[in-house]
N, C-alpha and C positions, 0 to 999 in steps of 0.2 A: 504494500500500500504506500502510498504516497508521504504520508506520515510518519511511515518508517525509518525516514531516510534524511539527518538534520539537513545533507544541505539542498535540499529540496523544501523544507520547512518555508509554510506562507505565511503571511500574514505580518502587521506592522510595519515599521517605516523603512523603507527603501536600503539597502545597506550599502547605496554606493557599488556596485559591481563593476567589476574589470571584465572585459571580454578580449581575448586572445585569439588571433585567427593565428594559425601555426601551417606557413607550407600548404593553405587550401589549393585542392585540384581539385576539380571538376570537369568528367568525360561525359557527351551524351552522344552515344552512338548514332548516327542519321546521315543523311544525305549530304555531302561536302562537311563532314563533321569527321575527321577521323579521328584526328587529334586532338588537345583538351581545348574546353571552352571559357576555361581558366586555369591557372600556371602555377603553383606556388607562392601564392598571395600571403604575406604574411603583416597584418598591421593590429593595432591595440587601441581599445575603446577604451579612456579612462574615466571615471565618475565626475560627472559635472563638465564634460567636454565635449564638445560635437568634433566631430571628425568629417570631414566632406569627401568624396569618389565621386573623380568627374569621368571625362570620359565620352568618346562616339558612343551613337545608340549602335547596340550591340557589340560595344567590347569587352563584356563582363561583369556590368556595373550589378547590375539586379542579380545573376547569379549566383555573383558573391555574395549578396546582401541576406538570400536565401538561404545560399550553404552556411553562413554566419551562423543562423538559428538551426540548422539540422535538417532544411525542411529540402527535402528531395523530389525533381520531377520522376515521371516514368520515366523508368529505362537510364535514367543519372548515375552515374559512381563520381563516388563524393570522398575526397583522401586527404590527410593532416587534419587536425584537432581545433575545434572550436572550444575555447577553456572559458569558462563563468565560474569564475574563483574556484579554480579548483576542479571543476566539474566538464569533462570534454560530451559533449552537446552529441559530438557526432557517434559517440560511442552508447550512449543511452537507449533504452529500448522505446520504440513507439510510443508507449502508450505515455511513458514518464517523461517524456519530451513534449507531449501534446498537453501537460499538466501544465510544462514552464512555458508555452503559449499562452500569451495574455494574463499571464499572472508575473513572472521573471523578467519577460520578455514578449514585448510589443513588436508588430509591425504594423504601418500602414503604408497602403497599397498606392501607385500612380492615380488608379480612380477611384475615387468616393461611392462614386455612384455606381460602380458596380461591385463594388466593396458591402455597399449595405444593402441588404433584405428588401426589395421595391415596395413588398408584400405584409411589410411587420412595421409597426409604429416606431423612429426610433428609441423612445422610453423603453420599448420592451427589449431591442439590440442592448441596449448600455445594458438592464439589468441582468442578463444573462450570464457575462460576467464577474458580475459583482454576488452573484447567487451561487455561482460555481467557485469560483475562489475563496472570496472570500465569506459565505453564508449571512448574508442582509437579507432582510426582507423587511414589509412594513415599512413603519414611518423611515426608521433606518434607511431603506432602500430609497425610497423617494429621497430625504434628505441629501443624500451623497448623491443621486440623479443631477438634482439640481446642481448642488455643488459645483459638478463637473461643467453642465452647461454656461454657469455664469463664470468659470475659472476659461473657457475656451470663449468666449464671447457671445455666446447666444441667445438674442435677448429676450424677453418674456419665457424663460426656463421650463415653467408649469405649463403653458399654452402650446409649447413646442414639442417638450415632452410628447404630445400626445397625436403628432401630424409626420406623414409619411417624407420619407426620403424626396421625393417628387418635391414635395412641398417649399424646396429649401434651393437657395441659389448654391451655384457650385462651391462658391467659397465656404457656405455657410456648411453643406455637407460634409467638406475635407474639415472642419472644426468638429463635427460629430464622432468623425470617423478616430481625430485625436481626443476625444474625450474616451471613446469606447477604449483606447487604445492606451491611455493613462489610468481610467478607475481601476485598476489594483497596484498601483502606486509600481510601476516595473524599476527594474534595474538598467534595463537595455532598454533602448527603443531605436526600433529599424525604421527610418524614412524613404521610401525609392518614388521622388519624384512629386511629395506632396503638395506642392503646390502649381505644379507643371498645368498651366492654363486659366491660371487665376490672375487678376488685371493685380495692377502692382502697388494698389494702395489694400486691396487685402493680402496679397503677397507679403507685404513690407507687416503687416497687424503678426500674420501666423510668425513672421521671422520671428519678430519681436518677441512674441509669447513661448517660442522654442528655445528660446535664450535662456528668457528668464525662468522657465521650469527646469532647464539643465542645471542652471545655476543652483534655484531655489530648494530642486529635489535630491541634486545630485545624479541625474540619470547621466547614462553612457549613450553617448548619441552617436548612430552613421546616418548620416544623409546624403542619400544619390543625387546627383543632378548634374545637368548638361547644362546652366546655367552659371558661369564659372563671377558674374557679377554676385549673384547672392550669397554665392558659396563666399568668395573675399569679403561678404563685411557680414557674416553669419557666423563661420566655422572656427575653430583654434586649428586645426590641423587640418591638411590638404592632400588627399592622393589620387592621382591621377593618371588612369589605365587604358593601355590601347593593347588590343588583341591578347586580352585575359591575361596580360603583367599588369603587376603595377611600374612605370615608369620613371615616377618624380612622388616624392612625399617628403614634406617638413611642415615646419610653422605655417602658416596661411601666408600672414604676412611677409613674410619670405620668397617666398615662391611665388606671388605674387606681381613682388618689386622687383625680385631677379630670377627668375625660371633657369632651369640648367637643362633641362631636356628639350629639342629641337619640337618637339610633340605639343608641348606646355608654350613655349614661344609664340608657337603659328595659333592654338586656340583663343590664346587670350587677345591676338590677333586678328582674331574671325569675331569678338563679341562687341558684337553692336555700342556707338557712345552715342550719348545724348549731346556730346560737346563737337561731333564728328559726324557727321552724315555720310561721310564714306562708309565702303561697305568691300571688306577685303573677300577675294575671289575664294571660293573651297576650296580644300587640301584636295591636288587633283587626285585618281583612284578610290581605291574601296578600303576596308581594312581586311584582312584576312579574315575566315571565320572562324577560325581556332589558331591556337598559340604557334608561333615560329619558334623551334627551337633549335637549328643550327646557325640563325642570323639575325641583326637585328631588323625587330618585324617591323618597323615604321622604313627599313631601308629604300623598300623600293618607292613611296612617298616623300622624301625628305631632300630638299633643297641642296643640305649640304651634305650629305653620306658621302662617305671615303671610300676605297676599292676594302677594304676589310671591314665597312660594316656592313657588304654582303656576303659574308662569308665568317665573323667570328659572333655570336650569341655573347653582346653580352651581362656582364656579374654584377648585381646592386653594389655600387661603391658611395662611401660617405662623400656627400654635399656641403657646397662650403655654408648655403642656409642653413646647414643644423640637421636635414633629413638625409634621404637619399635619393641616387639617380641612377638608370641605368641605360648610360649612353659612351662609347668609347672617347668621343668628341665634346664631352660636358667644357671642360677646360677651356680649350680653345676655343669653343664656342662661346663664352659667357658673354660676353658682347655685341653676339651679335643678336639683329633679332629682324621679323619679318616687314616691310613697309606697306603699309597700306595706300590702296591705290583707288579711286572714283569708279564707283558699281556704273557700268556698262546699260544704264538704261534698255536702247537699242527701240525704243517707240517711242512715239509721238500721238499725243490725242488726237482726238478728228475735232472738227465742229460740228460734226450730223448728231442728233440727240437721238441715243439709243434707248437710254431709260427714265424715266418721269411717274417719280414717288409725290406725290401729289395729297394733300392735309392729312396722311395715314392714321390709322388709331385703333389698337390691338386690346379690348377688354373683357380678359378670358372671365368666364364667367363665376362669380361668388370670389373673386381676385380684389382684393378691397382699394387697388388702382391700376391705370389702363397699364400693359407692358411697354407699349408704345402711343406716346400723346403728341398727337396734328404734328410729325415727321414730314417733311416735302426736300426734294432733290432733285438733280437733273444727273446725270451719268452721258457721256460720251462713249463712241465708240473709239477706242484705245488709251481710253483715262482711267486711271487708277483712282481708287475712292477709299483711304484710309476713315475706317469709323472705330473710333475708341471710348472708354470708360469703364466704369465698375461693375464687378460680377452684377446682373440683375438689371442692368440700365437700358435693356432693349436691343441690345446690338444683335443678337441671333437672330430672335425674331421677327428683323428686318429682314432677315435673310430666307427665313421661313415662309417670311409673305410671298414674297420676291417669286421663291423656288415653287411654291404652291401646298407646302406641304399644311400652311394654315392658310387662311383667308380675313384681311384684317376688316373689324368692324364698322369701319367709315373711311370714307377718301378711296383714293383713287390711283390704280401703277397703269403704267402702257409700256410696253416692252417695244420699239419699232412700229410697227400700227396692226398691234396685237391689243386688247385690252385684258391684264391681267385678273380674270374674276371669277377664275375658276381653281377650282385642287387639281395639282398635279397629273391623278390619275385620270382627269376629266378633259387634261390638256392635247392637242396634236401633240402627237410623237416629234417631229419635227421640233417646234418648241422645246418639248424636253428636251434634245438634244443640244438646242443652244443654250439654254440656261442649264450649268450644272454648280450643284452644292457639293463641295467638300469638308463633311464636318470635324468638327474637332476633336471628336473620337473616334477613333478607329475602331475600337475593336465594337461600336455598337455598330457599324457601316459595314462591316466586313460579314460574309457569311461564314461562318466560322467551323462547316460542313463541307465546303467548297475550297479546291485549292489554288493559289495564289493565277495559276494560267486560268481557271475555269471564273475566278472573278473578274479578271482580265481581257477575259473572252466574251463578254454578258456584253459590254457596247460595242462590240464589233458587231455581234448577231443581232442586236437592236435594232441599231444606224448604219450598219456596213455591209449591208445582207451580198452587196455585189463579190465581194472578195472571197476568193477560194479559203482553203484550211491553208496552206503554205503561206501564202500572202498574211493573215490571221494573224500563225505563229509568228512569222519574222516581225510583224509590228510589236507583237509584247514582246521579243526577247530587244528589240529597240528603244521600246519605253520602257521598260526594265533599266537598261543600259544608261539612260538619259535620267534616272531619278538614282544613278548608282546603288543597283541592288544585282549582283551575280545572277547571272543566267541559272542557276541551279534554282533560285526563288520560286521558278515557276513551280516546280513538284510540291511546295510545302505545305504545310496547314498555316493560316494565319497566326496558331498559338507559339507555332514556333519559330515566329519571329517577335524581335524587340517591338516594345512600342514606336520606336521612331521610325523603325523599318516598315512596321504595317501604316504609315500613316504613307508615306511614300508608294506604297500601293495604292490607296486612296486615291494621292494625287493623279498618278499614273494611271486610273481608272477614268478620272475626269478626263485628260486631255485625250482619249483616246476617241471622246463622243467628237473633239474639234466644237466645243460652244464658243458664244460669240459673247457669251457675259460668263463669266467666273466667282464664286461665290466661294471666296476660303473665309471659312470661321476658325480663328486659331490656329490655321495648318500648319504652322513651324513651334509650336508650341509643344511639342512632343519631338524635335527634332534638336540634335545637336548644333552649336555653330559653324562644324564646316561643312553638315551638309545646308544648311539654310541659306548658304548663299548660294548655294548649286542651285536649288531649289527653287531659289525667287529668281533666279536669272533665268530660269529654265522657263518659269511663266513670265516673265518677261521678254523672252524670245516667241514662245507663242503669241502674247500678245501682239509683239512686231507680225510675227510671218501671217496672221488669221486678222487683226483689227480688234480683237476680243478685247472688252472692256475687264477691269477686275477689281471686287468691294472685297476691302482686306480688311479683316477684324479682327482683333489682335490688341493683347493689353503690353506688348510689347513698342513703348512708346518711339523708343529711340528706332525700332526697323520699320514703323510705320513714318514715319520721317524721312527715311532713305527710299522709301519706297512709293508712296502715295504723291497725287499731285495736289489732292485736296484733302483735308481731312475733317472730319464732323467730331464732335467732343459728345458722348449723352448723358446723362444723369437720370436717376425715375424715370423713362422712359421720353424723355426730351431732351432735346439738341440743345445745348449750352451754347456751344458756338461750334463756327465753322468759318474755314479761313484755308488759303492757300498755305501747305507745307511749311516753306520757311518761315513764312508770315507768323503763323501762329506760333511756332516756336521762338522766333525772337521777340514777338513781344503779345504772350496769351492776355485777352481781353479778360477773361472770366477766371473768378479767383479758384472757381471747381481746377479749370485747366491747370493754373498754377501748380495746383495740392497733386493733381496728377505727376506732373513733369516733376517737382521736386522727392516723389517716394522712388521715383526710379534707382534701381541698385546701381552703383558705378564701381569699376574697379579700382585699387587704391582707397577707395573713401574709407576701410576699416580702420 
């Protein structure tokens, strides 16, 4: 029994735990998988410190963070010791490792929302754990309910307790999913990506509050993230992994101010400034999909490789920041670092008005206000339309109107001399075809039955009926090619790829209809920074070669500035202001604007 066993013993206040990753490896046999999908990782979670893992989507990040806790997919071999004072996680039997879930050791998931129950209140989610751990019930149980919600910010506690997941904006969810995720006071807690598509003034609240609970609780914190701005004014410690090594690891602020790894250099490189509208091109190629280990695996990517760093693998050596590097040229290289150069537009707007959002107003019903209040717009045929603001402020379901998948309650869209006033399914095909939504989740978009060519293959057989099978294949293994994802992608299941990998499917899914308006909700927002600049050039080139217009929503302020020609500000479901790009940015009229532009993460600011 559970009980049996002191260091297993629950209950009371947090003890501060240490967590040890020792030498983790990770094999999962598959297709272009032969080798491991992580390498000998070896780094330490101390009490009261967050630890950051940056990192391309899909070099490792999440699988470590996984085999951290024990927790194994099918068909995984999981090797070297995860230690929790004492106690190696990976050696534990099932059932007493499923005990220190949620009770020792927390994780929370990239998505909220599919993290929690759609089907269960979340009062009844939080109490689960607080019944199984630690035995609450009664006023008890409520008491500490709330507790957790007003400690995570969620306001009216009692009234909220009692409403479904649906109910809750994104932001307010991923605060649910951390209270479920703190009521039995853990030792650990795993973050992979928790705030990945939250606007940046509840980005900047959750930082805030994971600070001060590491601090206040003493938990041991990893946080994933491809967000290497948050990770510098968040983290004490920084590691960062390309093709399942770790790379570069020390002080935050170290590594930060002087990178030694050629990997580390070009990323923080590729991360968008609010002070800089440039926008540095992607690391050209892909990363391997399991570890190199006769050479160094960033060689055949890397600017500066020497004729032996294709041919000697090499050994973590101490860093003059205080961590380590594992690069033969750290030394010589300390100085240098990559320039950034002016994103490549490559379009120009039209004057013909392709779109006309006209007094809009979205008031779903028993919603105690509209989602969207008297909205109006014009859109061009090859104009970019930046719309920003806070989780909740209307910006998707602008996009929902738009796409048809809702129909707003007053006012007026015409798409070309189309009038928009029907649901999608009730649309010409045609239509469909030119307007496509890219959402911000993958894995709710993706069929998750179907594999990666037979999603790929759905708008060809749609819109493309003229083209053979040959013809078919060679365009996805092209747009594969063109959103950098390996030709082997096409055989897989969507689960077994990374989130920023499937979201890149997505895209890849859209440009294959060829639409004339483009609708990305957050589409880089699960993407690392060197593919996001692939990525926005890539529909930036479609845009040139087709005329395609494209509404880019996105709480990432500084790439919607590089990006957009106009940009709309919204708050409650209304347009604050709207102002051409630089306009706004040099001098925002509206004080909302201001508060936006100022929570933006920058790097250095720690």
């Amino acid at each position: 029994m559970l009980r049996d066993h002191d260091e297993l013993a629950i209950g009371g206040e947090p003890a501060g735990g240490r967590l040890e990753l020792r030498d983790i490896t990770v094999r999962h046999p598959g297709p272009g998988r032969d080798g491991p999908t992580v390498w000998n990782v070896t780094l330490t979670l101390e009490p009261g410190r967050i630890l950051g893992l940056a990192g391309e989507s899909g070099c490792g990040k999440s699988t470590t963070a996984k085999a951290a806790i024990g927790f194994r997919r099918g068909g995984e071999e999981v090797s070297g010791a995860s230690v929790l004072s004492g106690l190696d996680l990976l050696g534990l039997a099932p059932d007493a490792r499923r005990r220190l879930w949620g009770n020792r050791i927390s994780y929370v998931s990239q998505s909220a929302s599919l993290a929690l129950n759609p089907s269960m209140r979340v009062g009844r989610q939080l109490a689960q754990p607080l019944r199984r751990h630690r035995g609450l019930k009664g006023a008890a149980l409520a008491q500490r309910q709330v507790e957790l919600f007003e400690m995570v910010g969620i306001p009216n506690p009692q009234a909220a307790l009692k409403r479904y997941p649906f109910q809750f904006s994104g932001g307010q969810q991923q605060r649910i999913a951390l209270a479920i995720a703190l009521c039995c006071d853990p030792e650990i807690l795993i973050l992979d990506e928790p705030t990945t598509g939250l606007d940046v003034t509840t980005q900047a609240r959750i930082s805030a509050l994971l600070r001060d609970i590491a601090d206040r609780m003493r938990i041991a914190v990893l946080y994933v993230s491809h967000d290497l701005a948050l990770l510098a004014n968040l983290t004490d410690r920084l590691a960062v992994m390309y093709a399942g090594e770790i790379v570069e690891e020390g002080p935050t602020r170290a590594v930060i101010a002087a990178p030694r790894h050629p990997y580390t250099k070009i990323l923080l490189g590729l991360s968008p400034r609010i002070d800089d509208p440039r926008l540095v091109p992607g690391i050209p190629g892909i990363p391997p999909p399991t570890a190199v280990l006769d050479h160094c695996a960033f060689a055949p990517r890397c600017p500066y490789a020497a004729d032996a760093c294709h041919t000697v693998h090499p050994a973590p050596a101490a860093a003059a920041h205080g961590g380590v590097v594992r690069c033969l040229r750290a030394d010589e290289l300390s100085t240098v670092s990559p320039e950034p150069v002016a994103f490549a537009h490559a379009r120009d707007a039209g004057t013909e008005t392709l779109l006309i959002v006209d007094q809009v107003r979205l008031h779903y019903r028993n919603a105690p206000r509209p989602s969207v209040d008297d909205v109006s717009f014009k859109l061009a045929a090859g104009e970019w339309l930046g719309i920003v603001g806070e989780s909740g402020s209307g910006k998707s379901s602008i996009l929902k109107m738009i796409s048809g998948l809702v129909l707003p309650t007053e006012g007026y869209m015409r798409f070309g001399n189309i009038r928009l006033d029907s649901l999608a399914l009730a649309r010409p095909r045609e239509l469909c075809r030119t307007i496509q939504l890219v959402f911000q989740n993958p894995d709710a978009s993706l069929n998750p039955r179907h594999s990666i060519r037979q999603i790929l293959m759905r708008p060809l057989v749609l819109f493309r009926g003229e083209l053979g099978a040959r013809e078919r294949e060679a365009m996805i293994l092209a747009i594969l090619d063109r959103v950098r994802l390996p030709a082997s992608v096409a055989d897989r299941m969507p689960h077994h790829l990374s989130g920023g990998q499937r979201q890149r499917v997505a895209i890849a899914r859209a440009f294959l209809a060829r639409p004339q308006l483009l609708l990305c909700d957050e589409v880089t927002s699960a993407l690392d920074v060197s593919v996001q600049a692939t990525v926005l050039q890539m529909i930036a080139d479609l845009s040139a070669e087709t005329g395609a217009a494209v509404i880019l929503v996105s709480h990432d302020l500084a790439l919607v500035r590089t990006m957009a020609d106009r940009i709309i500000v919204m708050k409650d479901g209304m347009v604050v202001e709207q102002a051409a790009s630089d306009a706004l940015f040099a001098d925002p009229q509206s004080a909302y604007t201001r508060e936006l532009i100022a929570a933006i993460p920058r790097l250095g600011a720690a």
